[in-house]
N, C-alpha and C positions, 0 to 999 in steps of 0.2 A: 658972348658964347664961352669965353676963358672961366670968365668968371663963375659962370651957371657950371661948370663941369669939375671946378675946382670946389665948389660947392658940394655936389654931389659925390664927390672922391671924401670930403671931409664927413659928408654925413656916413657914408659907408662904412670909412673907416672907425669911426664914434660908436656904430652899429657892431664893428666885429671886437673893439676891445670892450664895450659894453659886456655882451656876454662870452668873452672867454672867460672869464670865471667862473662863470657858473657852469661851461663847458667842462673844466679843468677839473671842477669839484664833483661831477660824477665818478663815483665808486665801478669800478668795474666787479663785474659778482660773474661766480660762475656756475654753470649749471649743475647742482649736486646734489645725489640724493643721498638717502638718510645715513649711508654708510655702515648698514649692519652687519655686527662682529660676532663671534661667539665663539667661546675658548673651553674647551674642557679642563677643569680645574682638579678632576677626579671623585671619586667616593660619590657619583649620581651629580656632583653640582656644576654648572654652565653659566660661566660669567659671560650675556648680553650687553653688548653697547652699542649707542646710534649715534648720528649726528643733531644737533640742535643748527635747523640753517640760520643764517643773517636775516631771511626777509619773512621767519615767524614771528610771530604775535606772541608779548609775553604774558598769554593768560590760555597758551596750548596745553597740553596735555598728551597723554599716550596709551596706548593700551596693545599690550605686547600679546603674541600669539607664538606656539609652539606647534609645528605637524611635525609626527615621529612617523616615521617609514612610510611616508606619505600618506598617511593618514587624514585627517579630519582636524584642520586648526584647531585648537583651542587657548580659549584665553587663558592670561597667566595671572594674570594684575586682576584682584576685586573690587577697588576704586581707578580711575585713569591716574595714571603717572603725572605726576605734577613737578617734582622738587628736583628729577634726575633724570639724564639719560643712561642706565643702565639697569640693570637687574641680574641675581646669582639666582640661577634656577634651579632647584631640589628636586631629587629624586627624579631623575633624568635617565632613561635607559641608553647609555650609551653604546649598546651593542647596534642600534641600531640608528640610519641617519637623523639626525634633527632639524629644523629649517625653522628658523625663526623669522618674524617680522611684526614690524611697528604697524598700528594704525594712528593717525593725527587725531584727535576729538577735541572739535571749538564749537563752541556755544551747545554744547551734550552730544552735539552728534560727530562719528565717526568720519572722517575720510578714506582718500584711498588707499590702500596699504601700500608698502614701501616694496622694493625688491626686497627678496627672501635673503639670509644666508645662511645656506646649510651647512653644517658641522655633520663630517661623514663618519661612519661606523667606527669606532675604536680610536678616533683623533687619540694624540698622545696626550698624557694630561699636563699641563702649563700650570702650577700651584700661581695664585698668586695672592699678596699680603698688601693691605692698606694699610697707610701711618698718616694720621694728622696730623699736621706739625704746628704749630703754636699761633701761627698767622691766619689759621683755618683752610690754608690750601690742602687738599687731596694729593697724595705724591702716593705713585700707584708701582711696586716692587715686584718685579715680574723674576723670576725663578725657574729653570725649568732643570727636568729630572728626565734622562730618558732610561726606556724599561727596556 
């Protein structure tokens, strides 16, 4: 009987160091969505930016949407976004609110859009200035003016 239970304590144990590892090696992720930004930059333009998550597919895409004073989304992008998450939006009436939002699109079609985030009437304007620097990173110069 010693021996049958000594056995089975061995197999047990064999069993739990077996997969801790692979217990250990799960990523904890966490629940997040697209994280839409949007900055008034002034002179009508509107720097958009989103989240790209960890458990997209790298052959997604986006297609960004604009409602002014609650109006009627409309698309901003004439092909889906492929190379970036962000967009400088022109000729932007900022007297009044703006609510932007992401749609996903894999394999041509659309998904669900993202939460909105509106940028409310007369936000103050944020200039801000990109510098490439030699290594090809993006290093992003935020400045602000107040009026």
């Amino acid at each position: 009987m010693k021996q049958k239970a000594k056995s089975t304590i061995a197999i047990a144990l064999g069993t739990i160091f077996f997969f801790a590892g692979s217990i250990h090696a799960q990523r904890y992720m966490e629940n997040l969505g697209r994280g839409m930004v949007a900055i008034n930059q002034g002179s009508g333009q509107v720097y958009v930016g989103w989240r790209m998550l960890g458990t997209d597919p790298t052959d997604i895409a986006f297609n960004l949407y604009r409602s002014t004073g609650g109006g009627t989304a409309v698309k901003l992008n004439s092909s889906p976004i492929t190379a970036t998450t962000n967009w400088v939006d022109s000729g932007v009436n900022t007297s009044q609110s703006n609510s932007y939002f992401v749609r996903p699109v894999l394999n041509d079609r659309e998904q669900a859009a993202s939460a909105p985030f509106t940028l409310p009437p007369a936000a103050v304007p944020i200039p801000i200035t990109q510098m490439i620097v030699a290594s090809g990173t993006l290093m992003v110069t935020v400045s602000m003016r107040l009026y």
